[in-house]
C-alpha positions in Angstrom: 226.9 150.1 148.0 227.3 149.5 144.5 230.8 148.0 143.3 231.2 150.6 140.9 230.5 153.5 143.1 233.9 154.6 145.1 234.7 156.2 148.4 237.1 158.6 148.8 239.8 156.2 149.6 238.9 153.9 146.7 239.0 156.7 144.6 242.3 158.1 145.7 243.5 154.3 144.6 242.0 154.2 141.3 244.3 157.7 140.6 247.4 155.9 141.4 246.1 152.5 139.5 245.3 155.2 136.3 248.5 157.0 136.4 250.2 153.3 136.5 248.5 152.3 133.4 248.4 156.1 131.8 252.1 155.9 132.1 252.7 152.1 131.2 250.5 152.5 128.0 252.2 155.6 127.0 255.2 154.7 126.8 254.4 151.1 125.5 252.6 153.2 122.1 256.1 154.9 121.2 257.5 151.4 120.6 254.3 150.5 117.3 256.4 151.1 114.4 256.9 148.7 111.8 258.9 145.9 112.4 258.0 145.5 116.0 256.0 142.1 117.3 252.7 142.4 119.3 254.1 140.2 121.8 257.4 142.7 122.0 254.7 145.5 123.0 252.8 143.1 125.5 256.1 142.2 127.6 256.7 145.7 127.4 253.4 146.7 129.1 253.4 143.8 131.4 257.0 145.2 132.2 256.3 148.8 133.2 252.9 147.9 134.6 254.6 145.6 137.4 257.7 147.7 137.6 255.7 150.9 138.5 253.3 149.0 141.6 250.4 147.3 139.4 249.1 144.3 138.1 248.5 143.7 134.5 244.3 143.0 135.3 244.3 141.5 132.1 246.2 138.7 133.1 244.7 135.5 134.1 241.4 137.3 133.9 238.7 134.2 133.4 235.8 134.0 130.6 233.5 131.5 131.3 233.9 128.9 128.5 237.0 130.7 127.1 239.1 130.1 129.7 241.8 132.5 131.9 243.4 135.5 129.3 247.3 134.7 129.0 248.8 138.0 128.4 249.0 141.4 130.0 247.4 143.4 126.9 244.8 142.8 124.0 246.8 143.9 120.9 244.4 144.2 117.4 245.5 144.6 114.6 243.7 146.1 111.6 240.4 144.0 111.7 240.2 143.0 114.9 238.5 145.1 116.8 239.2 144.0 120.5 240.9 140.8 122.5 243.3 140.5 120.1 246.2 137.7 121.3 249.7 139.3 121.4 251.8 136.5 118.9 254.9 136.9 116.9 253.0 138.8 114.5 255.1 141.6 112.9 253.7 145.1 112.7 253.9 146.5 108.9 254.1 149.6 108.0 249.8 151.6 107.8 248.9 148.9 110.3 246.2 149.6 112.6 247.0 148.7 116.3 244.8 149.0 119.1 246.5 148.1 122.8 244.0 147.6 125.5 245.3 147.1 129.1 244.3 146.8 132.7 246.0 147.8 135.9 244.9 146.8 139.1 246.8 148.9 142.2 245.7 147.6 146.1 242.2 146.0 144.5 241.0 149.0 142.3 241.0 148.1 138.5 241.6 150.9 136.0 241.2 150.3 132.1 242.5 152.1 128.8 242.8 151.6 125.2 244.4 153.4 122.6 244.5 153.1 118.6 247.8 154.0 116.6 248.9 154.0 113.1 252.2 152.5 112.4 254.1 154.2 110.0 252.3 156.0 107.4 248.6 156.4 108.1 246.0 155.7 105.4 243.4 158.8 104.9 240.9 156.2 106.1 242.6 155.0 108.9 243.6 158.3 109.9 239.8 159.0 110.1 239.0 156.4 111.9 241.1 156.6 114.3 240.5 160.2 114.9 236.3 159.7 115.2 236.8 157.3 118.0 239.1 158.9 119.9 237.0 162.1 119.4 233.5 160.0 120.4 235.5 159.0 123.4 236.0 162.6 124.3 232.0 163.2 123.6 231.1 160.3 125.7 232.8 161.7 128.7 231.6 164.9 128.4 228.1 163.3 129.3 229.3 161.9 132.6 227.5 164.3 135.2 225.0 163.7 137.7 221.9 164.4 136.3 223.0 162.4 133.4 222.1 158.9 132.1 224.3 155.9 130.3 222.2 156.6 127.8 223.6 160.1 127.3 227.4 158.4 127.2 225.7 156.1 124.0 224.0 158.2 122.4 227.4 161.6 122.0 229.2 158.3 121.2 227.0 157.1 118.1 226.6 160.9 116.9 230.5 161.0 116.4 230.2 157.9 114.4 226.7 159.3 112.5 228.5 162.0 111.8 231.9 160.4 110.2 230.2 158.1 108.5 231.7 155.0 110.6 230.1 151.6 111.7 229.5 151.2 115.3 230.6 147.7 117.1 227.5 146.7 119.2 228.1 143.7 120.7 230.9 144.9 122.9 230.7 147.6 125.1 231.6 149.8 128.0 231.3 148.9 131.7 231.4 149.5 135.3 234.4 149.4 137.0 236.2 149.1 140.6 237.0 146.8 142.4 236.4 144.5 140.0 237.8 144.3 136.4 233.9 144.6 134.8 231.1 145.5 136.5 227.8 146.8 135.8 226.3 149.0 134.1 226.7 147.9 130.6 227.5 151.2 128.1 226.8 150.9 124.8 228.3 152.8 122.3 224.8 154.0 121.0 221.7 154.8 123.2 219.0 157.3 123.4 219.6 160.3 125.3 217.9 160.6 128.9 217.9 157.1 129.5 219.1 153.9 130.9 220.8 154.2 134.7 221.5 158.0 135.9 224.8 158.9 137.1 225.7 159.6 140.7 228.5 161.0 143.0 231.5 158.3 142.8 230.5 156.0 139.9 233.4 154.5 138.5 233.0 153.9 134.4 235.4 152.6 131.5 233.8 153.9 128.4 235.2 152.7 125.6 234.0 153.4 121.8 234.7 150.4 119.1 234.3 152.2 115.6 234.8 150.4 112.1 235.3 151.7 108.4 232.3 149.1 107.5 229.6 147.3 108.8 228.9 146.7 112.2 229.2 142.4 112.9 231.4 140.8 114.1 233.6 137.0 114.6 235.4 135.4 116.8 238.5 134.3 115.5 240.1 130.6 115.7 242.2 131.5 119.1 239.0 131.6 120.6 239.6 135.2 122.5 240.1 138.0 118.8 237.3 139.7 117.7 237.0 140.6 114.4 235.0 142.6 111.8 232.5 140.2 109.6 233.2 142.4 106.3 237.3 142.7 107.3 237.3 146.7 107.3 239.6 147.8 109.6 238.6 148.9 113.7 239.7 151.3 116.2 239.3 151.5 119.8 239.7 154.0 122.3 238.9 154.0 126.1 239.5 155.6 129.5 238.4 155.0 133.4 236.1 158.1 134.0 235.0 158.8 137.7 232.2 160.7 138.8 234.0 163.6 141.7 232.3 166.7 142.5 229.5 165.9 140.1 232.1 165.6 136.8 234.0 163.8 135.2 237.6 163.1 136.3 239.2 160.6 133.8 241.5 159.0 135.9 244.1 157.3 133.6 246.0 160.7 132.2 249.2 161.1 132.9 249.7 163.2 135.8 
């Protein structure tokens, strides 16, 4: 069987490993105000994530040629659009912050990520933020047998069509189970009606990467932070979907 497609018992697992994360994450987000580090919020997460039966998946997770991740969380700032380093770095006040983190409970992985605006929002960055998290929603609406990826891609790029919003493309969604990634790749763009169909079980992590600009992107000198080419800020929004009773369940909401 396919890594990403759960039994029952795997499935009943990857509830408890997404309310671990739901609930670590949630409470981690009430802490971005200005004034607090990105390494403050990591040892936060890493905290409640251990404290509450998980493992941070994030951590130690190895990149060929990178090397193994250090921290629990990815926290990005305003430009960086994903794998951003926790550091010292001080949160002021319109930042963008996007906290990405794993949770892996008796060897099912779950995955979320979640975009906030410290302190007072920018118009733009209030519309940003509020497109992705609203293509995440579209995407998965489209996760029902009978269904392709490409139906997840293509309800994710509409939301960004229709907003106006660049659309990262060279980092995507992906399987997900008993390993941290595993296939199928989702972009957040597609045509509708193809690319792999969706089945009883399938385990997914969609997760939309939306910018105020253009759509390239860098790595930055630490090796892991990606960035936006033309700086304009990025948001990124994600959830572990799985396929029960031929719908979606997402599985990391609080419960």
């Amino acid at each position: 069987m396919t890594p990403n497609i759960l039994n029952r018992e795997q499935i009943s697992k990857m509830r408890i490993a997404g309310e671990i994360l739901s609930s670590a994450l949630n409470e981690t987000i009430k802490y971005i105000k200005p004034g607090v580090s990105t390494f403050e919020l990591d040892a936060l997460a890493d905290d409640l994530i251990t404290k509450k039966g998980g493992r941070p998946s994030f951590k130690g997770y190895e990149v060929h040629g990178t090397g193994k991740y250090p921290y629990a969380s990815c926290v990005s700032v305003n430009d960086e659009i994903v794998h951003g380093l926790p550091s010292d770095r001080i949160v002021k006040d319109g930042d963008v912050v996007s906290i990405d983190l794993g949770a892996e409970y008796q060897g099912i992985h779950s995955d979320m990520a979640v975009t906030i605006v410290a302190g007072s929002p920018s118009a733009d960055a209030t519309r940003l933020a509020q497109a992705t998290k609203e293509s995440l929603a579209a995407g998965i609406e489209m996760v029902k047998i009978g269904n392709t990826i490409g139906d997840i891609g293509h309800a994710i790029e509409s939301v960004a069509i229709k907003n106006g919003l660049g659309i990262v493309r060279e980092y995507v969604g992906h399987g997900i189970g008993t390993k941290l990634h595993l296939p199928p790749a989702i972009p957040n763009y597609g045509k509708e009606h193809t690319g792999e169909k969706i089945v009883e079980g399938m385990a997914l992590a969609i997760e939309p990467m939306f910018t105020l600009g253009a759509d390239h992107t860098q790595i930055s000198d630490d090796g892991w932070t990606v960035k936006t080419l033309d700086q304009s800020l990025a948001a990124h929004f994600e959830h572990t979907v799985v396929v029960v009773n031929g719908k979606p369940e997402i599985m990391t909401l609080s419960r």
